[in-house]
N, C-alpha and C positions, 0 to 999 in steps of 0.2 A: 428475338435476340436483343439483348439490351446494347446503347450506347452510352459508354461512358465516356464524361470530359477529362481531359487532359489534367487535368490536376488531381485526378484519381491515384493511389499511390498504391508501388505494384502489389501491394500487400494484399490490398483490398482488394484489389483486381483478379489477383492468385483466388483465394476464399471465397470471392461472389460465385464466380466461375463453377465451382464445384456442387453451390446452390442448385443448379437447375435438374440435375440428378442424383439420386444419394447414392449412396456407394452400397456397394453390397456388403451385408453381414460379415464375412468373410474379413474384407476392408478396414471394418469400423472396431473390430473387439480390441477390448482394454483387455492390458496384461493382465487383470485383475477379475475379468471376464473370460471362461476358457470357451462359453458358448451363449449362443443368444438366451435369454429366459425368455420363458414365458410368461406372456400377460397375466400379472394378479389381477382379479376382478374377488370385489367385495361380497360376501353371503348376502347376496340382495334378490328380491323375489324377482326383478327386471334384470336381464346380463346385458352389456352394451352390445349393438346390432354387430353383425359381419360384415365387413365389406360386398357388397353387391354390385350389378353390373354398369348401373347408373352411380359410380361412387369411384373417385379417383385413389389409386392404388399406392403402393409407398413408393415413393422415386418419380411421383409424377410431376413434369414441370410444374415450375411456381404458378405461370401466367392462369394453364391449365386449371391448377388447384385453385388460384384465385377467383377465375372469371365461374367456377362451379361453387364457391362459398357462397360469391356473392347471387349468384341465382337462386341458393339455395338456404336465403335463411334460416334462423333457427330462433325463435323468444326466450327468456330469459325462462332458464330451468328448464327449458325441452330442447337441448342442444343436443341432442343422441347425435345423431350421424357426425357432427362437426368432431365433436370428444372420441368418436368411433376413430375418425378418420387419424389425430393426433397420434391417439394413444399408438395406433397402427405405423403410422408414422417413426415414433421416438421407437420403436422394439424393433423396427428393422434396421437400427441406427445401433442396437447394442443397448440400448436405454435398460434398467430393471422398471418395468412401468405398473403402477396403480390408477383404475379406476375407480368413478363413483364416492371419490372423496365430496363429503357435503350433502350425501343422501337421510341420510336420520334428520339432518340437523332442517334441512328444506320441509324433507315433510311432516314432519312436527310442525313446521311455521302453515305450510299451509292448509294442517288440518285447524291450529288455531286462530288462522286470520278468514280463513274462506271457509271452514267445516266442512272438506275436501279436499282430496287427491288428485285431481284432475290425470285424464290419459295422458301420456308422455311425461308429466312432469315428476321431475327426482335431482337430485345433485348428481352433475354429469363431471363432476373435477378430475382433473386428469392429473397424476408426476407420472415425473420421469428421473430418473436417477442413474448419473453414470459416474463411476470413480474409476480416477486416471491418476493415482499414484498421491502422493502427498501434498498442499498446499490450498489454497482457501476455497469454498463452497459457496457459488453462485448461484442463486436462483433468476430464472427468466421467467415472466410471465406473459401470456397473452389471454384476452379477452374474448370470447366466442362468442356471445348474445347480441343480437340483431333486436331492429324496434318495432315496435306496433304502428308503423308507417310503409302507408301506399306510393311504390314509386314510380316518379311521376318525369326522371331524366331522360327518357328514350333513347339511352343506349343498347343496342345491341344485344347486352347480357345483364338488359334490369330483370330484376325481381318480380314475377307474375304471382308471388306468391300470399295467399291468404289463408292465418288458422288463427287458434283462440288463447286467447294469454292466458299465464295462469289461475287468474281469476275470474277465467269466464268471457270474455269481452272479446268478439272475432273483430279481426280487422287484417288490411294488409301489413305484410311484413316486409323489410328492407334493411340492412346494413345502413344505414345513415350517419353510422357515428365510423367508420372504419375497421371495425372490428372485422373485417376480410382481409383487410389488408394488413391488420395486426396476426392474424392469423398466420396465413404466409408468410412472413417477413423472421416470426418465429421458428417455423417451419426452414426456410434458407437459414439461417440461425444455426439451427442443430448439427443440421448439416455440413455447413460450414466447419464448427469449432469440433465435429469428429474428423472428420476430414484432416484439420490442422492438429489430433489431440498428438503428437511427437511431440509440437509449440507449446505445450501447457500440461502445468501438473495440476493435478486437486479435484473435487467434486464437483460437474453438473447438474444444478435442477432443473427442470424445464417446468413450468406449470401450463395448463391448461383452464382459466377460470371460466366459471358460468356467472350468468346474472348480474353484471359491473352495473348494466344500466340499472338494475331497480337495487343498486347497492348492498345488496348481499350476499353476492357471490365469495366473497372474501372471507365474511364471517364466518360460512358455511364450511368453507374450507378449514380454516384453523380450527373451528370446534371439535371438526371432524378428527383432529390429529396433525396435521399438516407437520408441525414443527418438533411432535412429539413422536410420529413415526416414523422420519425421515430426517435426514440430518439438517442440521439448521446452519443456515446460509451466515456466510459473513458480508453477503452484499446483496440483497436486491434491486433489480434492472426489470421495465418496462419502458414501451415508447408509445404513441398516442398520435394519432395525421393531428395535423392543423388543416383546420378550412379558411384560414388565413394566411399560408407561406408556401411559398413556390415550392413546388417538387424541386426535388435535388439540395433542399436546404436544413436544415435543425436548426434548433432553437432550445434552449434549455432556462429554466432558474435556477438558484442556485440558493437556499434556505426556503421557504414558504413557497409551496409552485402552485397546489390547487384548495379551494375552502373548505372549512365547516358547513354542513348542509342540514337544515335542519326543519322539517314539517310540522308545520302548527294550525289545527284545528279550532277556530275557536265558532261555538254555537251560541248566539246572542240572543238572550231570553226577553220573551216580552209577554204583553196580554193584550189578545187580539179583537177586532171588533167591525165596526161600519166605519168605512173613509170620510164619511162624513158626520160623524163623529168624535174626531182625535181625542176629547177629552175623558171619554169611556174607555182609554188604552195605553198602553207603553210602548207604544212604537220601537217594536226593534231596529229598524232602518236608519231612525234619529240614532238609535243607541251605537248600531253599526257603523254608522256614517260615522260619528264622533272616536269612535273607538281607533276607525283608518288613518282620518287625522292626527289624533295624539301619536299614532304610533310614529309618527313621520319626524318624533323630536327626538326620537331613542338615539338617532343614527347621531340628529344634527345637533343637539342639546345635552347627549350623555356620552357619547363615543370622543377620545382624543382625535380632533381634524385631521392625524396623521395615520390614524388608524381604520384600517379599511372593515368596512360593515354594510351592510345589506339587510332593510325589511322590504319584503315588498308581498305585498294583499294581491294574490293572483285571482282569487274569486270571494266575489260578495254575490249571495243569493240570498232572495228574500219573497213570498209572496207567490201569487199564483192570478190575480186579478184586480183589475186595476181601480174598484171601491173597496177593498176588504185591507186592513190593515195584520198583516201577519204575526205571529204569536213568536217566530221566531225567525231568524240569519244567520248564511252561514258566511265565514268566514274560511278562507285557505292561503296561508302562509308561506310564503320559501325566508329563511334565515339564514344568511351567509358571514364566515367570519373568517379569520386564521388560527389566534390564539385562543386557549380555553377561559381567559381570563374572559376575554368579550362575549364570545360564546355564552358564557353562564349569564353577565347582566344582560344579555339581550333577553336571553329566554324568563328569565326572571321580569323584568322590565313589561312585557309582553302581558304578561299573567297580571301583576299591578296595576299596569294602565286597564284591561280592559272590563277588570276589578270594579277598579274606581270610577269610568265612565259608567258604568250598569248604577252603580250606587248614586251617581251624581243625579241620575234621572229615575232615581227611584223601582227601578228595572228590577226583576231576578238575577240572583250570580251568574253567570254565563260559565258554560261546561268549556273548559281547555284541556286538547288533547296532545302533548305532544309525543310527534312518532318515537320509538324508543329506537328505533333501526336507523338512527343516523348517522351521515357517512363522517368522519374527522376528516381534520384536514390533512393534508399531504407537503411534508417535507422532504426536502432536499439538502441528505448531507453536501454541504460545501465540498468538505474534502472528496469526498466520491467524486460531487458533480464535476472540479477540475480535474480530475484524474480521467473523467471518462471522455467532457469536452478536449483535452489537449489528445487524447488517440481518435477520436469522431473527426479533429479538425486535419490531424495528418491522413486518416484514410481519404473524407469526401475533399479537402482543401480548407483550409481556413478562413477564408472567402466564405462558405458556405454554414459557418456556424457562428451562432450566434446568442448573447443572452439575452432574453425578453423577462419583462416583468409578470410575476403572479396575476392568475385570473380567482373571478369567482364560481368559475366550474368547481365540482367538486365530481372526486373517481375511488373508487375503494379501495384501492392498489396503496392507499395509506393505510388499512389495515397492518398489513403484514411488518410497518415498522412502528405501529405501537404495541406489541404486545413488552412484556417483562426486559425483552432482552436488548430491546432497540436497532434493532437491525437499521447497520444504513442504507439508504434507498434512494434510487432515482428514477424517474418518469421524464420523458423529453420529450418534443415535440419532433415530428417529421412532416414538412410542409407537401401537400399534396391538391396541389393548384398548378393548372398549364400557365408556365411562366407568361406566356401570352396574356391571357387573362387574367393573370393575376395583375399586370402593368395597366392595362386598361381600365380593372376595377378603382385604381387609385384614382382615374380620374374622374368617375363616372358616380353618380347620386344612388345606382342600383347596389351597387354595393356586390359582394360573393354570397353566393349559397351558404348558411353557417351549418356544424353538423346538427344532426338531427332533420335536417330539412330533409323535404323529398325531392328537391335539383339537387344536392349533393352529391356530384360524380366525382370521383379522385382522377386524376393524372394516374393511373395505376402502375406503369411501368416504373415510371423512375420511381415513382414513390418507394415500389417494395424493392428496388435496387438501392434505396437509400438506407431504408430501414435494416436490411440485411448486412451490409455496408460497416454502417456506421456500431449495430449491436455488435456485431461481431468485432469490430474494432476495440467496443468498451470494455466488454468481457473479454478477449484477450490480452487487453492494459492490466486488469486486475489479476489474472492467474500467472502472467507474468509476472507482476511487480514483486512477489513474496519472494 
């Protein structure tokens, strides 16, 4: 059972409450609904699995459902049972629900990035669709893909789990980034706003994403149809834990909230020989070395001081022994930005400098690859963000929300408002740190766990009592407001 503080408002109080059980079919039909549908599932040679006896059922408490997500990872594009579990989920709710949005579109990528199909793997995207009478259409999404990380928290209901990414490469698997608890909080979410649908008119979308972490889960989706088979939202909503703010708290931006993210490959040509004879070679590692330097002017020497930018050289490989001078280096890039203006001269920039250092030492041109699969960045309508902050601040207290500045994370959930139509969107932060240690870390040189790590344990309760909370607060501002 959860406890809530005192400055909970009985709103919130009313609609969390009704989270920990769904109501029955019976309960939840829209006028516009005379009976539950049944599950559409896509002409796909794989159907998503059945619920089985190790798999939590529709109406299962949150905690329940939560502490079994996060046992039970799933990698990016093999989230069968979690998209199982959803889809099962929103149709006992009354939802019209489609699976398997984003399967064509995945495996086409990964018969032409991997020359395979791997087992499990497919677009596991999930909607949900429910219409409750006249006034604006909301979409919710949440993120189901877990990482290619061994956990290493020793909690009670860590992750024992190890299988093989989509491209081959076994390792252990873990929720690192939240995405269980994003799960859930979704999940209380639906529940909640059928529960309350008298309080509100208009259309619900629920989504279910795959693949946020390797950022193309989104794509996959909207290729597939998203916006074209279903009705298109007048608001997109998402939430995301912080591993930097106390459970019980949010955080929001309000215009630019997460980067441009961008892969760059560069392979530094040279002609290779005996280390004791430099003058019989073109040292690629000279060429490499000179090439990580210059790039370090892009940021300080071409970007406005007031504009935020990011290169950073995460691997330089070169060589195999320590007399032989290698023929070639490689190079691996992350590029971070906001705007598309900067975005372009960086990547541009990048390709020139490492151009012109190859030439300056008489080198080969150097092969530059950049990823085409990059994530944009992620805005935050203003006007949405106040609308959804001032009902988050009256549910969890005002005290408890807060606006923080853009990072250089970058999440795909910018997808869905740049296509044609501009959808405004918002992503917010839910803090998921034991306020205890969250006070201690300020004083302390160890610092918190950040996501992605393997300590990453969330505060889980209040967290998905927050995130329940507070979504449901935002999406019932907006279907009221019309």
């Amino acid at each position: 059972m959860f406890k809530f503080n005192s400055v909970t408002s009985a709103l919130a109080l009313a609609v969390f409450a009704t989270a920990c059980a769904a109501p029955s079919p019976s309960e939840t039909q829209s006028e516009t609904a005379a009976a539950t549908p049944s599950l559409e599932t896509a002409d796909l040679t794989q159907a998503p699995i059945e619920i089985t006896a190790d798999m939590p059922t529709a109406g299962t408490n949150l905690i329940d459902l939560y502490t079994y997500f996060h046992m039970n990872p799933e990698l990016s594009f093999k989230e069968v049972k979690s998209s199982t579990i959803m889809a099962k989920e929103l149709e006992s709710l009354g939802f019209k629900v489609s699976t398997r949005l984003g399967d064509t579109w995945t495996r086409e990528k990964s018969l032409r990035d991997n020359g395979e199909v791997r087992d499990r793997v497919g677009g596991y995207g999930v909607v949900g669709v429910f219409e409750n009478g006249d006034g604006p259409t909301i979409l919710i999404r949440a993120d189901m893909d877990a990482l290619p990380v061994a956990e290493r928290t020793g909690v009670p209901h860590a992750s024992t789990v190890i299988d093989e990414t989509w491209t081959g490469v076994s390792n252990g698997v873990m929720h690192a980034c939240g995405h269980d608890i994003h799960m859930t909080s979704w999940v209380g979410t639906a529940r909640n706003l059928i529960a309350a649908k008298d309080d509100w008119s208009g259309t619900l979308i629920m989504i279910a994403q795959p693949a946020e972490e390797l950022g193309n889960g989104a794509k996959a989706m909207i290729a597939d149809g998203l916006f074209d088979r279903f009705p298109q939202p007048d608001y997109n909503l998402a939430l995301h834990v912080s591993a930097s703010l106390p459970s019980g708290k949010v955080a929001y931006s309000s215009g630019y909230a997460l980067a441009n993210v961008d892969s760059v490959d560069i392979t530094v040509k040279g002609v290779g020989g005996h280390g004791a004879y430099p003058q019989t070679t073109k040292d690629p590692v000279i060429v490499g070395s000179s090439i990580v330097m210059a790039l370090q002017t892009l940021v300080s020497r071409n970007v406005h001081p007031q504009t935020p930018a990011v290169v950073t050289v995460g691997s330089f490989k070169a060589g195999a022994k320590h007399n032989i001078i290698s023929d070639e280096a490689k190079l691996l890039l992350t590029v971070r930005s906001y705007d598309d203006e900067t975005r372009a001269m960086l990547l541009e920039g990048i390709e020139r400098i490492a151009k012109a250092q190859a030439m300056a030492f008489g080198a080969p041109e150097p092969e530059i690859f950049i990823e085409p699969d990059s994530i944009p960045s992620t805005y935050n309508d203003p006007e949405l963000a106040a609308t959804a902050a001032a009902a988050i601040g009256a549910a969890i207290g005002a005290d408890n929300i807060e606006q923080a500045p853009p990072v250089m994370g970058g999440e795909d959930f910018s997808e869905y408002s740049r296509t044609d139509a501009k959808i405004p969107s918002l992503i917010y932060w839910v803090g998921a740190v034991e306020p205890e240690k969250w006070a201690a870390a300020q004083d302390s040189e160890l610092g918190l766990p950040s996501l992605h790590s393997p300590f990453f344990a969330p505060d889980y309760e209040p967290t998905i009592e927050t995130g329940v909370t507070s979504m449901t607060a935002a999406a019932l501002a907006l279907f009221q407001e019309s």
